[in-house]
N, C-alpha and C positions, 0 to 999 in steps of 0.2 A: 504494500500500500504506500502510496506515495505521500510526501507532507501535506501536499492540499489534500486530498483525502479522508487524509487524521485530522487536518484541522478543520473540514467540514462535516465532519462527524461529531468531534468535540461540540461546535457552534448547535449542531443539532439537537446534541443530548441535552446542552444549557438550556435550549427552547422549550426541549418537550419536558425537561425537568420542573420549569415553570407553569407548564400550563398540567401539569400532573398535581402540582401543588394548590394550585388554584381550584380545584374540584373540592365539591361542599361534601362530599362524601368521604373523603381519604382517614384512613385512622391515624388516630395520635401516633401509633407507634412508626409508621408507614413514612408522616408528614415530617417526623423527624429523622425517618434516614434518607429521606429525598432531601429533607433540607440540608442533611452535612453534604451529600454529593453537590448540591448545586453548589454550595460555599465553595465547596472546594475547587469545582471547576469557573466559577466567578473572574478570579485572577489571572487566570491562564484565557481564559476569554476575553479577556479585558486586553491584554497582553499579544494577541490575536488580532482584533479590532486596530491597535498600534501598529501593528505590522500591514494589515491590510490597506491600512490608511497612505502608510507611507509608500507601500507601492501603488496605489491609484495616484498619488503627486508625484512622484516617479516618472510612472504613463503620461502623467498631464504634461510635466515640464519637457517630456523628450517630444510632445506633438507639437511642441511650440518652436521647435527651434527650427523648423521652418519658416518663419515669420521671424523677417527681417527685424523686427523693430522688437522684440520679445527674446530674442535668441540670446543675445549677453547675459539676462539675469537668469533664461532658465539652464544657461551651463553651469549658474554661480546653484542653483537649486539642485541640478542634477547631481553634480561635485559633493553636494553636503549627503544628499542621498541615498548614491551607490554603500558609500561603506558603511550605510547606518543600517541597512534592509538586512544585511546579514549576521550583526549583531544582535537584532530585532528576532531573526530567525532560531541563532544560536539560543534564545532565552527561551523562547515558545520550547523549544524540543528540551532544554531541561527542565520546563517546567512538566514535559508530557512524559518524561522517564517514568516508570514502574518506583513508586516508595516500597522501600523496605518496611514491612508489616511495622517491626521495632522501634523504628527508628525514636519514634516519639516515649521510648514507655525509658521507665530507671532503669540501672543496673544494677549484676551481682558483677564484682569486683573478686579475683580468687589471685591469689600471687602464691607461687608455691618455689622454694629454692630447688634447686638444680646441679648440675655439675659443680664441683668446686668446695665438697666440704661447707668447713666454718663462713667461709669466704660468702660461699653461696647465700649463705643466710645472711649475710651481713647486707648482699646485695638486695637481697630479696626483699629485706625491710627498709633497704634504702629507696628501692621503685616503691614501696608501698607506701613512705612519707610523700615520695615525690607528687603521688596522684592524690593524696590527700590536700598537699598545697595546689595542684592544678584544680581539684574542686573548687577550691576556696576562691583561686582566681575567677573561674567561672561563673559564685556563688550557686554552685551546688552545695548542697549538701550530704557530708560523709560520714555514714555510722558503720564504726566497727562493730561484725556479725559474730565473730570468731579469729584470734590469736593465738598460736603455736608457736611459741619463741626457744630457741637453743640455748643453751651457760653463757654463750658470749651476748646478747642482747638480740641475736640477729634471727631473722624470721624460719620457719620451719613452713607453717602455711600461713597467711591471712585473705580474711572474706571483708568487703565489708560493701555496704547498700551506698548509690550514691544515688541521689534524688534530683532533678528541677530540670532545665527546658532543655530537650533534645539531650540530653545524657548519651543514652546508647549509640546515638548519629554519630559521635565523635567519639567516644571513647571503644567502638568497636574494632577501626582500626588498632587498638592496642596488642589485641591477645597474638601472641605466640612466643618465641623465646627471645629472650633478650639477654645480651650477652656484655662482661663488664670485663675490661682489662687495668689492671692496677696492681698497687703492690701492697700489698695484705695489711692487716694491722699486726698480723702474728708472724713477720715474715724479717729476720733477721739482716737477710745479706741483700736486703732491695730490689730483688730480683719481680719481674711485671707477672701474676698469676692472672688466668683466665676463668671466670668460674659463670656460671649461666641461670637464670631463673624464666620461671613459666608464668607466661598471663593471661589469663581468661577472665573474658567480657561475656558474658551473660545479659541478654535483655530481660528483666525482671514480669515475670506470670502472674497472673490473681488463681485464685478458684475457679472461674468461669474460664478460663482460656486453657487449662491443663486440669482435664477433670482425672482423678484419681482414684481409683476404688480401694475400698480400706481393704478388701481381700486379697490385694497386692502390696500389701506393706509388710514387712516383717519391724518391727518397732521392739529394740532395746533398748534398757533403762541400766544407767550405772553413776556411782561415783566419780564424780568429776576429778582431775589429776591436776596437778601443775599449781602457777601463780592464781593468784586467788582470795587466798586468805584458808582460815580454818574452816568455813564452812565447805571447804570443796571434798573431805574426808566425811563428813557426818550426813548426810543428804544425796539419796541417789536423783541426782538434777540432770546428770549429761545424757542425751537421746541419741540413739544412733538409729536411722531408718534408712532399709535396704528396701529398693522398688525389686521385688520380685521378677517381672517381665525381661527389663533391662538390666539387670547388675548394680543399678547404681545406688550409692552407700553414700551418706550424709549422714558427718556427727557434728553435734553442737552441745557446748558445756559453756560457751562463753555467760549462759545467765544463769544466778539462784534458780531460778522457776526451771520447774520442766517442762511446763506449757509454754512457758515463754522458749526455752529451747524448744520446744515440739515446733513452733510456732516457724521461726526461723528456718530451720529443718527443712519443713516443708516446700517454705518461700523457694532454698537451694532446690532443693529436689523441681521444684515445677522449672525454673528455670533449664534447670541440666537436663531437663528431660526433652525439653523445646530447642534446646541447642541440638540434642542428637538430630531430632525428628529434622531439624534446619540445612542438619549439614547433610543427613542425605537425601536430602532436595536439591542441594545447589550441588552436591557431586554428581546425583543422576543426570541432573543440567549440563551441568559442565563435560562430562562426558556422550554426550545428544554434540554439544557443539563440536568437540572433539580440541577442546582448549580447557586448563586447569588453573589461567590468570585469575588471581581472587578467589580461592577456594575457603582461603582466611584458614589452612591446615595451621594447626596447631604447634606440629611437630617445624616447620620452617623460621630457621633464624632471621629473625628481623630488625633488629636494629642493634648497632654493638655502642658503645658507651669506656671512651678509652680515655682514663685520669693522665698518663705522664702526656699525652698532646693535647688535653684539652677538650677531646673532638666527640660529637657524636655524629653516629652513621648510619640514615634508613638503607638497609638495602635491596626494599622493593622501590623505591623510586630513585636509588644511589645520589641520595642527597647528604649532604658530611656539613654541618656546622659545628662553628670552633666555639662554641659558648654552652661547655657542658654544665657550669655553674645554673645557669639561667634555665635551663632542661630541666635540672636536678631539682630546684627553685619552684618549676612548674609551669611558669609564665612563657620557656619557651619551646613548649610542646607542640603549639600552635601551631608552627612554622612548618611542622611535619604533619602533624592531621591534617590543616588544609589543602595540603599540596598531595595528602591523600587522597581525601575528597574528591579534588579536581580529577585527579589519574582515576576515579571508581569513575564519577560523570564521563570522562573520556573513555569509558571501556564501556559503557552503559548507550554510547551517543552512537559508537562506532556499531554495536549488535542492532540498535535501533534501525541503521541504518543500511543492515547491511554490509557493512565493510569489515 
């Protein structure tokens, strides 16, 4: 289907959206998902209307330049024009991309250490402050779900929810492994160690979205371990729930309550579950197109993070900036999600279109 096509089908759906709404019969529940569709396509229609405009003034200015006495200002019209129709164009087709179901909902936040021993941990809780400060920059907000820390301070696993506008959009480019080069705190003779941690982005599930049957749960109850305090020894609080069907195993101790643990549990579990069910969807896909670009596998290293130069390294877009401070900081994550983003729209424009 070609772009006029899609964009007269779009302009269609707006119309009949409208005049679907307008009927005295429609049900409440009905009048409100016709109303979020027409919302939604309002702007992209609007955006449409702009672009069709500017090529009828296009057409007008190139009929004139036949006429003698017309032709000067509509080459100075044409000139502004031409290169604006296709910026105009560029926008409609990103605004006509396919959204990511997720995109809009919170995240589960999971950082677990990796190669490298102590080191690993040390990294591990170092990405994990890092995206706590990158919340903040955002004004998200970050609640620790669950803490697994090692003797040196350094992470073993951490989970934690981060909440507020577009979360998942931008923090789902994060997950995979990410790898640190530096020279240890335990490390005598200054020699650079390599050591590696794991990042999963989870876009966060309600109860209606990943319905659960309790005859798939197997649900342990135990005594909490670790930091804490004294009650983590007198109190079986920590929940561990294994989904039957799939394999997958969530424990939580991080709270007194075990409802409150049960509670969070859960939260992981619907999450982890929607991730399986996600990725083999975009694997089946991706193997129909017979291309594995943006599989978002888990197991593929992605960005390295090197202390004696400074530098950090995406190397799905082989971008290297020298300001690992401002990274670490949070504030200069940015620089790499967007230039995500843009490369996901550019793989996203290219299928659209063909190419």
């Amino acid at each position: 289907m070609s772009l006029s096509e899609t964009l007269s089908r779009v302009m269609a759906r707006h119309d009949e959206l409208r005049h679907l709404m307008s009927q005295p019969d429609v049900a409440p529940d009905q009048f409100a998902k016709l109303s979020k569709e027409y919302s939604d396509l309002t702007p992209v229609c609007e955006a449409i209307g702009e672009l069709d405009r500017a090529r009828r003034e296009l057409s007008d200015a190139e009929s004139l330049l036949s006429d003698a006495d017309m032709a000067a200002e509509a080459k100075k019209e044409i000139e502004a024009l031409k290169p604006r129709i296709p910026v105009l164009e560029l926008q409609v087709q990103k605004m006509l991309l396919p959204k990511d179901a997720a995109d809009e909902r919170n995240a589960i936040l999971e950082i677990r250490a990796g190669a490298g021993g102590d080191e690993a941990g040390l990294f591990a809780a170092l990405l994990f402050d890092m995206y706590r400060k990158y919340a903040a920059h955002r004004g998200w907000r970050f609640e620790v779900m669950e803490l697994s820390e090692n003797d040196l301070g350094g992470l073993k696993e951490g989970i934690a929810e981060v909440s507020g506008r577009g979360v998942f959009a931008r923090l789902k480019f994060e997950s995979g492994v990410h790898r640190v080069q530096r020279v240890p705190q335990t490390e005598s003779q200054g020699r650079v160690h390599t050591s590696t941690a794991t990042v999963a982005v989870l876009p966060e599930m309600e109860e209606t979205d990943i319905v659960i049957d309790d005859k798939d749960l197997k649900i342990d109850v135990y005594r909490a371990s670790g930091a804490g305090g004294q009650h983590v020894n007198k109190t079986e609080s920590a929940v561990r729930i294994t989904h039957l069907p799939t394999g997958i195993v969530v424990a939580m101790q991080e709270e007194r309550s075990q409802i409150k643990n049960r509670a969070k549990a859960m939260k992981i579990l619907r999450s982890r579950m929607y991730e399986q069910k996600d990725r083999a969807i975009k694997a089946a896909h991706a193997a129909e197109r017979k291309s594995q670009v943006g599989t978002g596998d888990r197991s593929e290293r992605i960005r390295t993070y090197n202390f004696p130069q400074g530098r950090v390294s995406d190397h799905r877009i082989e971008k290297t900036l020298y300001n690992i401070d401002d990274v670490i900081n949070g504030e200069g994550l940015d620089a790499f999600i967007d230039e995500l983003i843009q490369r996901d729209e550019a793989e996203k424009l290219a299928e659209l279109n063909g190419t």
